[in-house]
N, CA, C and O of each residue as an XYZ file, in Angstrom:
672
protein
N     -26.380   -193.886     94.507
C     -27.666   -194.130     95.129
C     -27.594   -193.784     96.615
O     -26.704   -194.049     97.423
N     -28.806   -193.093     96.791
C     -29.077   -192.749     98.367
C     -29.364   -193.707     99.366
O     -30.336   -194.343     98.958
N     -29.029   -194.101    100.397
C     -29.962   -194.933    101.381
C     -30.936   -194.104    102.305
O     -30.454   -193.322    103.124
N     -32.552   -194.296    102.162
C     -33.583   -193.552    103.079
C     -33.931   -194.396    103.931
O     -34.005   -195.595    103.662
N     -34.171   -193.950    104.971
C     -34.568   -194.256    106.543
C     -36.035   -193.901    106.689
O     -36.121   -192.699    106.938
N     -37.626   -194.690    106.609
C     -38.479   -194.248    106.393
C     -38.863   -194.536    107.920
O     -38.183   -195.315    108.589
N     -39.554   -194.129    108.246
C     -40.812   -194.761    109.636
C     -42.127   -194.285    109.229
O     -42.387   -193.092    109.070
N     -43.004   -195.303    109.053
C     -44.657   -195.407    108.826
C     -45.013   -195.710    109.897
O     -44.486   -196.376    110.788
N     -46.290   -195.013    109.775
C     -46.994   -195.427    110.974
C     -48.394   -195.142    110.491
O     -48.686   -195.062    109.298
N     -49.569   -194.938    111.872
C     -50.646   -194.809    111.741
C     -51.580   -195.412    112.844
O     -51.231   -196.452    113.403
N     -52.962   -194.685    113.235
C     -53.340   -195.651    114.223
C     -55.288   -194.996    114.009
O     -56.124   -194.653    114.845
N     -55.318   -195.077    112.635
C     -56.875   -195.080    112.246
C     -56.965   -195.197    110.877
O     -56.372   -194.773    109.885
N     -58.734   -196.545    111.380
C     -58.826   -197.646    110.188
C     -57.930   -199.016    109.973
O     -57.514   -199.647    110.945
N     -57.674   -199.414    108.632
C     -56.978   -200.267    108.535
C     -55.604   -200.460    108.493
O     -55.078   -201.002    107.520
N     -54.811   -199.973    109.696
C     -53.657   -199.437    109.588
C     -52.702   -200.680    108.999
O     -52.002   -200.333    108.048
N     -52.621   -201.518    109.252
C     -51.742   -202.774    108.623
C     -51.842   -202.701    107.037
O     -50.775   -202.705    106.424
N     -52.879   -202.643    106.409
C     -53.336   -202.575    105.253
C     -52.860   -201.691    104.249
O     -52.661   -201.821    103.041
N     -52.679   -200.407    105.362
C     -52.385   -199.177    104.525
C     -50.889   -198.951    104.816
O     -50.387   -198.064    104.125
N     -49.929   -199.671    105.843
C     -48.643   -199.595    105.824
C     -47.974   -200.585    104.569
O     -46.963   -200.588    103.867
N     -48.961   -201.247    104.721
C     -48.273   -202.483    103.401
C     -48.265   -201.746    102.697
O     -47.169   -201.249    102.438
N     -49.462   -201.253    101.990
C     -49.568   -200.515    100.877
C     -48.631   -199.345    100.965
O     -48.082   -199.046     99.905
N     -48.360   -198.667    101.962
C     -47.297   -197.248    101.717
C     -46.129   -198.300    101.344
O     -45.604   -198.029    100.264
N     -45.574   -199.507    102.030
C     -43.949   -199.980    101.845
C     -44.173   -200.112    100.102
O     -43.477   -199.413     99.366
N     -45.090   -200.963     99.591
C     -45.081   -200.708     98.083
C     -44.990   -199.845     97.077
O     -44.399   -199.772     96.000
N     -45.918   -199.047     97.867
C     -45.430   -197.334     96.436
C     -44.171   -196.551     97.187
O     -43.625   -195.594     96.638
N     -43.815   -196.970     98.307
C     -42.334   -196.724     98.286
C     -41.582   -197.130     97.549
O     -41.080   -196.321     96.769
N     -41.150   -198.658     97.472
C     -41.131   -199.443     96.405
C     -40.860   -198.621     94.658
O     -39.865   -198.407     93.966
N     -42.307   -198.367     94.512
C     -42.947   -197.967     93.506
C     -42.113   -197.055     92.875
O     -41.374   -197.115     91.893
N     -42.517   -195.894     93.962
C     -41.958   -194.807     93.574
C     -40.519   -193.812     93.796
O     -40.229   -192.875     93.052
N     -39.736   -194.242     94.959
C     -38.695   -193.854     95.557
C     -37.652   -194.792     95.483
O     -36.460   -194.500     95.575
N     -38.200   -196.154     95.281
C     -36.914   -196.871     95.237
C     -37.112   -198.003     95.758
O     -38.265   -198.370     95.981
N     -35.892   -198.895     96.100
C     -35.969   -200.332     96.648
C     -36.114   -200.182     97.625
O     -35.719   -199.117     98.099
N     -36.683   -201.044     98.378
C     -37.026   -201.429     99.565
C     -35.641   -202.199     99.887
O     -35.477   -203.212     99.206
N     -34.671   -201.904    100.764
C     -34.014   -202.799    100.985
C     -34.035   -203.647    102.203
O     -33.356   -204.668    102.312
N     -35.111   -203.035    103.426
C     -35.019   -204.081    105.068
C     -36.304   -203.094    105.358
O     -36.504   -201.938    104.985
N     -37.052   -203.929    106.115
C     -38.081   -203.176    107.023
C     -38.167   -204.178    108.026
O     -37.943   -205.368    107.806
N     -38.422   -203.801    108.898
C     -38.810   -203.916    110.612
C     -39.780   -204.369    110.242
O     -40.389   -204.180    109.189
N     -40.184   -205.567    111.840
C     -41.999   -205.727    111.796
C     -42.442   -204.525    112.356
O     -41.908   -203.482    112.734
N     -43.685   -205.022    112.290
C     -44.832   -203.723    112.930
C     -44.916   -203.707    114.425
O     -45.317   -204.716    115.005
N     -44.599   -202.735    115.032
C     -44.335   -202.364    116.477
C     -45.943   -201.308    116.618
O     -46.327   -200.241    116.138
N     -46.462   -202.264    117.483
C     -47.111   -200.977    118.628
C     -46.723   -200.368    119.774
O     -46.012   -200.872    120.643
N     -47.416   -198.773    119.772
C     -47.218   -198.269    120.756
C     -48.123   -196.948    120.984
O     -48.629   -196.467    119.971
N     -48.364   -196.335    122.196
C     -49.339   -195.535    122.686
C     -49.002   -194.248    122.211
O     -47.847   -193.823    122.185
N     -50.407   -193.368    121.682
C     -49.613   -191.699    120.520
C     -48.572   -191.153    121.544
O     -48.416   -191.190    122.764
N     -48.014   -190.692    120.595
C     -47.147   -190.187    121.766
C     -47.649   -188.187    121.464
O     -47.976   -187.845    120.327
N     -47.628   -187.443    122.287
C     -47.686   -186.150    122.215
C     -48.884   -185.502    122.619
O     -49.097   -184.330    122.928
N     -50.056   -187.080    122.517
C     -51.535   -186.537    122.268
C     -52.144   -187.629    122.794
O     -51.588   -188.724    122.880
N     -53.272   -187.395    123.159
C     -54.139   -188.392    123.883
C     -54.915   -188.825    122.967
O     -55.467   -187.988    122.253
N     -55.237   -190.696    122.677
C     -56.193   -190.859    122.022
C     -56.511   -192.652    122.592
O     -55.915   -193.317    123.440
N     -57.326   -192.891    121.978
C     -57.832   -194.392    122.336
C     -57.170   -195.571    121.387
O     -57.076   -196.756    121.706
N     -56.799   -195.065    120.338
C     -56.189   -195.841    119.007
C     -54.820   -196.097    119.693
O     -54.363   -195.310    120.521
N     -54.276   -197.070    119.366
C     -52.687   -197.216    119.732
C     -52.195   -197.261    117.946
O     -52.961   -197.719    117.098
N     -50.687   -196.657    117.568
C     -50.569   -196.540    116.688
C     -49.285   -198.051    116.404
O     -48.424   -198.497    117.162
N     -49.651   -198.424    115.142
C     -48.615   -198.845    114.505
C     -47.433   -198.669    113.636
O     -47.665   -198.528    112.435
N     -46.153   -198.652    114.052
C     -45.005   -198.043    113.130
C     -44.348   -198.930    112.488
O     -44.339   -200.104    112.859
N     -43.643   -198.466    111.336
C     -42.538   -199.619    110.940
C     -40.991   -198.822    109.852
O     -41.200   -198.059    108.909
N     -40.378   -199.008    110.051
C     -39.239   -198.675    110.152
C     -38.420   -199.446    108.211
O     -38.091   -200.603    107.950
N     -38.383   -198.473    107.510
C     -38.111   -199.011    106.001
C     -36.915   -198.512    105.449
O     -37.051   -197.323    105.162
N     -35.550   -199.053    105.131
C     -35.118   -198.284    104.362
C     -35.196   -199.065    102.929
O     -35.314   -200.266    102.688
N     -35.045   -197.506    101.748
C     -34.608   -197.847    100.346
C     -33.866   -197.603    100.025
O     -32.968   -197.222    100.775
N     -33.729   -197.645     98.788
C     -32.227   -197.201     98.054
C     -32.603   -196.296     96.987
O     -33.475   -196.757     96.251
N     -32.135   -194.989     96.664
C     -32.966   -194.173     96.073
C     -32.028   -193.323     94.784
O     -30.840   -193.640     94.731
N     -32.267   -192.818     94.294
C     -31.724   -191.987     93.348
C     -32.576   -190.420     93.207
O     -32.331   -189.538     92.385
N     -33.589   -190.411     94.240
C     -33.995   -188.841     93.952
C     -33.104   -188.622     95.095
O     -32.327   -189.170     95.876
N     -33.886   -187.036     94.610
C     -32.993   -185.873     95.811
C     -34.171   -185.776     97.225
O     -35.365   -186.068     97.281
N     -33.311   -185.289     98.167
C     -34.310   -185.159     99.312
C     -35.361   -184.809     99.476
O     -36.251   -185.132    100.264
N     -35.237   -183.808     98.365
C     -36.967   -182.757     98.181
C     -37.599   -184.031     97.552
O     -38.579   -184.602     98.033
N     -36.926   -184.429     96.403
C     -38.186   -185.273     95.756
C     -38.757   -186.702     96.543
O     -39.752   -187.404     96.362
N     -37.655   -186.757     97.466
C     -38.390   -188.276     98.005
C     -39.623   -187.783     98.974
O     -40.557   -188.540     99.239
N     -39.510   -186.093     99.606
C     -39.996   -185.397    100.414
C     -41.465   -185.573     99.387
O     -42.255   -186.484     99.637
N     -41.661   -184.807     98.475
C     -42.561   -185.017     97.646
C     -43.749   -186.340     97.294
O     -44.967   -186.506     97.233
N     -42.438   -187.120     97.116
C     -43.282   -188.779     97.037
C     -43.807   -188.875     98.318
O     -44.909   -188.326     98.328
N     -43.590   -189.205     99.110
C     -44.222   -189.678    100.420
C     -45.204   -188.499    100.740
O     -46.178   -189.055    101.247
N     -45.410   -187.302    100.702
C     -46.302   -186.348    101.058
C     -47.631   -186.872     99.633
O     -48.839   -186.826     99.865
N     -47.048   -187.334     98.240
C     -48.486   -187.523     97.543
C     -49.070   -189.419     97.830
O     -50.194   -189.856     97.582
N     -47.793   -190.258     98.447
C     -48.294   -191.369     98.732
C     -49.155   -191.293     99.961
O     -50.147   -192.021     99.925
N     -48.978   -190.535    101.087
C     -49.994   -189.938    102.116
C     -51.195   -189.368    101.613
O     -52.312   -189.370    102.130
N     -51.011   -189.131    101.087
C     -52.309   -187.986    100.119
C     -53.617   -189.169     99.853
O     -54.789   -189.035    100.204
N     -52.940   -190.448     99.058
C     -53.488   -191.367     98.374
C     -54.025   -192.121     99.525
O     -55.240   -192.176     99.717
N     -53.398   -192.551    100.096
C     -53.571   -193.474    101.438
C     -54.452   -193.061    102.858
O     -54.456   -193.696    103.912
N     -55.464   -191.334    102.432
C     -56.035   -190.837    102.869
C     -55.443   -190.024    103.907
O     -55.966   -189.947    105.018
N     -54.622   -189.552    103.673
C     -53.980   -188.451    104.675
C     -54.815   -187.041    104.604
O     -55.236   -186.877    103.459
N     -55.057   -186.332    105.195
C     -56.172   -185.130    105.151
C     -55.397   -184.690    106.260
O     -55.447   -185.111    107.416
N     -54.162   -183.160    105.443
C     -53.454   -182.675    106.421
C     -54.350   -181.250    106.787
O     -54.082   -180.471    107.701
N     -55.115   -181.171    106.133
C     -56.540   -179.899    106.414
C     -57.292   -180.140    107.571
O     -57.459   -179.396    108.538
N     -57.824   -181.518    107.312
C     -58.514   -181.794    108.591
C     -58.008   -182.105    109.753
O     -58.596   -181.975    110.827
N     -56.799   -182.566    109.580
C     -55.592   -182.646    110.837
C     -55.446   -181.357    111.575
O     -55.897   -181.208    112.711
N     -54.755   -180.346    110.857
C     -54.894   -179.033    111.088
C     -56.030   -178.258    112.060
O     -55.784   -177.363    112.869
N     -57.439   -178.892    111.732
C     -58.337   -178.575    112.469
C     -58.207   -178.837    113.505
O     -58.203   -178.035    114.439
N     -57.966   -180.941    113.630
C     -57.985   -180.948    115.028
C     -57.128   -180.594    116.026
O     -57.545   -180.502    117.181
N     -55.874   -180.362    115.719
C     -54.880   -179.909    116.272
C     -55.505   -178.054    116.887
O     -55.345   -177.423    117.933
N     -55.957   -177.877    116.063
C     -56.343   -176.253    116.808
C     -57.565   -176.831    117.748
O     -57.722   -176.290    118.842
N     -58.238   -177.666    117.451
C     -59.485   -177.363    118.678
C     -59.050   -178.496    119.778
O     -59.617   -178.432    120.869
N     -58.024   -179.593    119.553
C     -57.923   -179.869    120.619
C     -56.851   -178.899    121.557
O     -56.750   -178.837    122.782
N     -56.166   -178.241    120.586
C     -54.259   -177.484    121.365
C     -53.208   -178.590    121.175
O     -52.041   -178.401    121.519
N     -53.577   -179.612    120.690
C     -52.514   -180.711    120.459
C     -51.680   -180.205    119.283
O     -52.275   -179.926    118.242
N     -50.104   -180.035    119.370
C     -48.886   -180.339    118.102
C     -49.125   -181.824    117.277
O     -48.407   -182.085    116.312
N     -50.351   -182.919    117.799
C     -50.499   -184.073    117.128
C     -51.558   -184.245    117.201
O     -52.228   -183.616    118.020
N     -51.998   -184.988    116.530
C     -53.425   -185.654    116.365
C     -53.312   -187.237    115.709
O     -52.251   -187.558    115.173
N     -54.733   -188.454    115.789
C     -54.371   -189.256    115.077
C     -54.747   -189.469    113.567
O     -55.714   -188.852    113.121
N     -54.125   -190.198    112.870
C     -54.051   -190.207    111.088
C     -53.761   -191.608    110.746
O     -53.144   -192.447    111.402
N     -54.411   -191.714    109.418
C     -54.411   -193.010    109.212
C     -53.230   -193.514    108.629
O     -52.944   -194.708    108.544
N     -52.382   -192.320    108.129
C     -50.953   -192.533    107.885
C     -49.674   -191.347    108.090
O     -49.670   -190.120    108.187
N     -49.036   -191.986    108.096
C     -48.197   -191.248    108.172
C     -46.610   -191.529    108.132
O     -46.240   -192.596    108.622
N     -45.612   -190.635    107.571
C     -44.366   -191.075    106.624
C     -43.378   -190.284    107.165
O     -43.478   -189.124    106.767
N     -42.321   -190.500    108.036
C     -41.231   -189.423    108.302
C     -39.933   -189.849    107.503
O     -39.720   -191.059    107.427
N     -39.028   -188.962    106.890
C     -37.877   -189.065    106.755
C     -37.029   -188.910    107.832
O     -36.850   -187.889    108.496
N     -36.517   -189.999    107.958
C     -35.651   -190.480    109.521
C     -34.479   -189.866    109.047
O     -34.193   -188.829    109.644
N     -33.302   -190.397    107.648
C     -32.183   -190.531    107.528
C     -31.995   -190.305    105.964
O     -32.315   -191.162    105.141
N     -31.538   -189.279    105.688
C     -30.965   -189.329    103.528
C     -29.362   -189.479    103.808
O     -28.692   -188.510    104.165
N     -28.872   -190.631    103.638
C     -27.443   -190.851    103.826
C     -27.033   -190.570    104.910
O     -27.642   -191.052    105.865
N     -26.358   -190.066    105.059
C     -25.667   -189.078    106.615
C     -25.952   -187.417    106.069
O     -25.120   -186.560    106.367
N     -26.850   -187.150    105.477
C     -26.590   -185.724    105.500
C     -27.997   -185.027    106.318
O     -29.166   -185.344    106.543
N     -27.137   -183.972    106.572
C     -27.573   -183.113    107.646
C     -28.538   -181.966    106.715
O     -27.952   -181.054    106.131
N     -29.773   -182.073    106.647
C     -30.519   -180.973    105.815
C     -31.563   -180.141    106.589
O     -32.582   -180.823    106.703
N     -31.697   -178.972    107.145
C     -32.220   -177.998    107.665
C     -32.852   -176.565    106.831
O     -32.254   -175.521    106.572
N     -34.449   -176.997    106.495
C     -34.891   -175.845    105.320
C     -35.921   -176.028    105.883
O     -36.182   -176.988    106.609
N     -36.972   -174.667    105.472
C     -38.315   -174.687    105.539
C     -39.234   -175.847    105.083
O     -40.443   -175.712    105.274
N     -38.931   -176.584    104.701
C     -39.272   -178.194    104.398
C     -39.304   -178.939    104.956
O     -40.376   -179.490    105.206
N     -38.240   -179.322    105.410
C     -37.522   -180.902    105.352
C     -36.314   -180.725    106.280
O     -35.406   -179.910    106.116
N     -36.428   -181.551    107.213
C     -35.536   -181.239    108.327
C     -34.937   -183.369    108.470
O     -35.699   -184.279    108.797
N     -33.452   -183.519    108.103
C     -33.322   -184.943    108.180
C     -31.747   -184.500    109.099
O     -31.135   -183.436    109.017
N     -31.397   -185.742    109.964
C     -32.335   -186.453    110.288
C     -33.455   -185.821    111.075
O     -33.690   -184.625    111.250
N     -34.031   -186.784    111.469
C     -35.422   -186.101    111.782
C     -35.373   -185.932    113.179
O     -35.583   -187.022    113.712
N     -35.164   -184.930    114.098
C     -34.845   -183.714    115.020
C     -35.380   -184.858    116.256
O     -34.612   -185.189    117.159
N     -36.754   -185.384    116.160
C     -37.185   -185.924    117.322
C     -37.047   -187.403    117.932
O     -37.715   -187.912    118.832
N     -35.407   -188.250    116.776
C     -35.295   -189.445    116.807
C     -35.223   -189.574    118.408
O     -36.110   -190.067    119.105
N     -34.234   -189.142    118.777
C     -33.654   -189.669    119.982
C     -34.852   -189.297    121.196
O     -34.412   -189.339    122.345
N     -36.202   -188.969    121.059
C     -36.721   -188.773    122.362
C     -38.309   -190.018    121.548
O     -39.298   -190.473    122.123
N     -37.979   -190.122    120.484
C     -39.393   -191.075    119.781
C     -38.525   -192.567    120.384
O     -37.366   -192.804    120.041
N     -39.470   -193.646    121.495
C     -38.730   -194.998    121.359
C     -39.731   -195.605    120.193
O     -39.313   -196.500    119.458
N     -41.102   -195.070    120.052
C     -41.704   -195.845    119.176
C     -40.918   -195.979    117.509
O     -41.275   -196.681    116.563
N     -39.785   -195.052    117.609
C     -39.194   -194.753    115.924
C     -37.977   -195.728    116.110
O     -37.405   -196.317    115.193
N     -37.681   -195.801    117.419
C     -36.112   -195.984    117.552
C     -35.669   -197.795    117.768
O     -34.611   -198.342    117.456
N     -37.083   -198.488    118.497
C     -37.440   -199.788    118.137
C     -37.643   -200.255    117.059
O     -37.090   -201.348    116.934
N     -38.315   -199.856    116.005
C     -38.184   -200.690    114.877
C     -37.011   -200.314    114.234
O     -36.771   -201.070    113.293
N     -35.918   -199.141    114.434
C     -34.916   -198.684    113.812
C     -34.459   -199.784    114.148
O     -34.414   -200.709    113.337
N     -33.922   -199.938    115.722
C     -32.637   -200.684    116.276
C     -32.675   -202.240    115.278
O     -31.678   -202.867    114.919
N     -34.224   -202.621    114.969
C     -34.358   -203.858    114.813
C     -34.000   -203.860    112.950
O     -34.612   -204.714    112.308
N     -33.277   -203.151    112.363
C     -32.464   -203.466    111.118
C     -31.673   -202.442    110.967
O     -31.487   -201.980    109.841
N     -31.054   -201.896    112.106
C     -29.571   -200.957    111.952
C     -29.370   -200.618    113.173
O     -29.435   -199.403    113.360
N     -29.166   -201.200    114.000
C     -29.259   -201.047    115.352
C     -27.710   -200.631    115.776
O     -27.489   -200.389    116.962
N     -26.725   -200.556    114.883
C     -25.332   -199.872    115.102
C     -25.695   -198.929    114.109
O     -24.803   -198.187    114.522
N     -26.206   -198.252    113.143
C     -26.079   -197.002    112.653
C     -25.707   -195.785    113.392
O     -26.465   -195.348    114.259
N     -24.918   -195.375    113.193
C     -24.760   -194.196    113.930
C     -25.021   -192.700    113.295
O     -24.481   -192.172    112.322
N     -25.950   -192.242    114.106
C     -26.390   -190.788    113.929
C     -25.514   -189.525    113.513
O     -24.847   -188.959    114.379
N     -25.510   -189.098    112.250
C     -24.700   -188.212    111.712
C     -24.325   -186.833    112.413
O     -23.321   -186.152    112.207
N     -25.309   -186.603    113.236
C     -25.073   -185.298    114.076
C     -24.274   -185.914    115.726
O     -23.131   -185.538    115.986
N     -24.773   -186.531    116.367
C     -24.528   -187.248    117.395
C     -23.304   -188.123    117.492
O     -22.403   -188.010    118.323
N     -23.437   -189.352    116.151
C     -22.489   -190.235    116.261
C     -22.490   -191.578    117.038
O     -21.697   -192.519    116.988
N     -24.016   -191.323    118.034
C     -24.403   -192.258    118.476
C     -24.827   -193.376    117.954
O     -25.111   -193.320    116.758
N     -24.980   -194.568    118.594
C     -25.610   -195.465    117.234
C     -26.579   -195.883    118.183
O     -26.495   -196.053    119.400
N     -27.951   -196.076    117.013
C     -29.782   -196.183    117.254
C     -29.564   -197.600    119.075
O     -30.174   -197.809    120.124
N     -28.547   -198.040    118.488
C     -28.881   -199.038    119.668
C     -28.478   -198.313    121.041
O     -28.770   -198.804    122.132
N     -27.663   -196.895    120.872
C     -27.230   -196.393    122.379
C     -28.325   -195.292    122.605
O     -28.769   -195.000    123.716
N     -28.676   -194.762    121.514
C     -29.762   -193.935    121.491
C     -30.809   -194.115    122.597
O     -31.289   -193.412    123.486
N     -30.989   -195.726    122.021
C     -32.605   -196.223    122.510
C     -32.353   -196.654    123.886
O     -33.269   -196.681    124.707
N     -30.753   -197.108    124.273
C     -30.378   -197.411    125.445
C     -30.683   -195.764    126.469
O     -31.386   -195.773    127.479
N     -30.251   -194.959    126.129
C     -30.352   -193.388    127.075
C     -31.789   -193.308    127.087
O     -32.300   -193.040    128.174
N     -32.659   -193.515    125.943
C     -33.961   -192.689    126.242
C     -34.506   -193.652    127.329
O     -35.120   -193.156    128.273
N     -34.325   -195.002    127.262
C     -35.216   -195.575    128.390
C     -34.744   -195.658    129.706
O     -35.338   -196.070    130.702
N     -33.562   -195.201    129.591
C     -32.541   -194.769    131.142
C     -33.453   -193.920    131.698
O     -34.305   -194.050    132.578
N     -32.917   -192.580    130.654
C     -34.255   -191.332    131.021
C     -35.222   -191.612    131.558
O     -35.353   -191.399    132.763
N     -36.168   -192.167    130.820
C     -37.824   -192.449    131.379
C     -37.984   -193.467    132.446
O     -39.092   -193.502    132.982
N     -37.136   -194.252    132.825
C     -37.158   -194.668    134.183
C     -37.785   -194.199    135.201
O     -37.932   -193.012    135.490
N     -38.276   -195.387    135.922
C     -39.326   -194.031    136.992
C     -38.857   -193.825    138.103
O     -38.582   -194.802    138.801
N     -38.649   -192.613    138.548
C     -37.566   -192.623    140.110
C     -38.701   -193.179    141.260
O     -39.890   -193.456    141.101
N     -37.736   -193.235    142.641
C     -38.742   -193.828    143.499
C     -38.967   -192.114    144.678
O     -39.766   -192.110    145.615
């Protein structure tokens, strides 16, 4: 069995509502739920909006393969009203790489392995500069250490907020 590293989020409509509901057909469909984080807010990051989003941080225990857990979570988004068409739009008319959504599902971590395809990229490339991913991480694996790096989520999250410090 695999251990997955999920982060949900979302920051339009009933976002609490619809994270519960994604941790369940995770559940459902990918596997056990074995620890999730509470729900952390924080401001979009990439893109300007008025919504503040909520994340939360899940792992399971799994027996598919990467593609297929890739799969599940792209049709549990689907269900949970994800509209990556209309996303698409707004991203071209605002120029934003982001926009906001009422959900949304990253693969953080598939074991320690390192997977790089036109797909599916784990771990997921933008941990160490996301604190909104890396707070609810620290808060149920906060010594994991990063398979490429070696760092662990708790030194991670220690550098990025070094970084963003504000000089005088």
């Amino acid at each position: 069995m695999a251990r997955v590293v999920f982060l949900t989020g979302g920051n339009v409509g009933d976002v609490k509502t619809r994270l519960q509901r994604a941790q369940q057909l995770l559940n459902e469909r990918v596997g056990a739920v074995l620890r999730c984080s509470h729900r952390y807010e924080s401001a979009p990051w990439g893109f300007d909006a008025e919504e503040r989003f909520s994340n939360q941080a899940i792992e399971v225990s799994t027996d598919l393969t990467p593609h297929e857990v890739l799969d599940a979570i792209e049709q549990i988004e689907n269900e949970l009203g994800r509209n990556r068409a209309a996303e698409a739009i707004e991203r071209a008319r605002t120029g934003s790489r982001y926009c906001s959504r009422p959900i949304d599902i990253d693969i953080l971590f598939y074991d320690d392995e390192v997977i790089h395809d036109e797909r599916l990229v784990v771990p997921h490339p933008l941990i160490a500069e996301r604190e909104f991913a890396l707070v609810p991480l620290c808060e149920i694996m906060r010594t994991r250490r990063h398979p490429v790096t070696g760092r662990t989520m708790e030194e991670i999250l220690a550098a990025l907020k070094q970084n963003n410090k504000p000089t005088c």
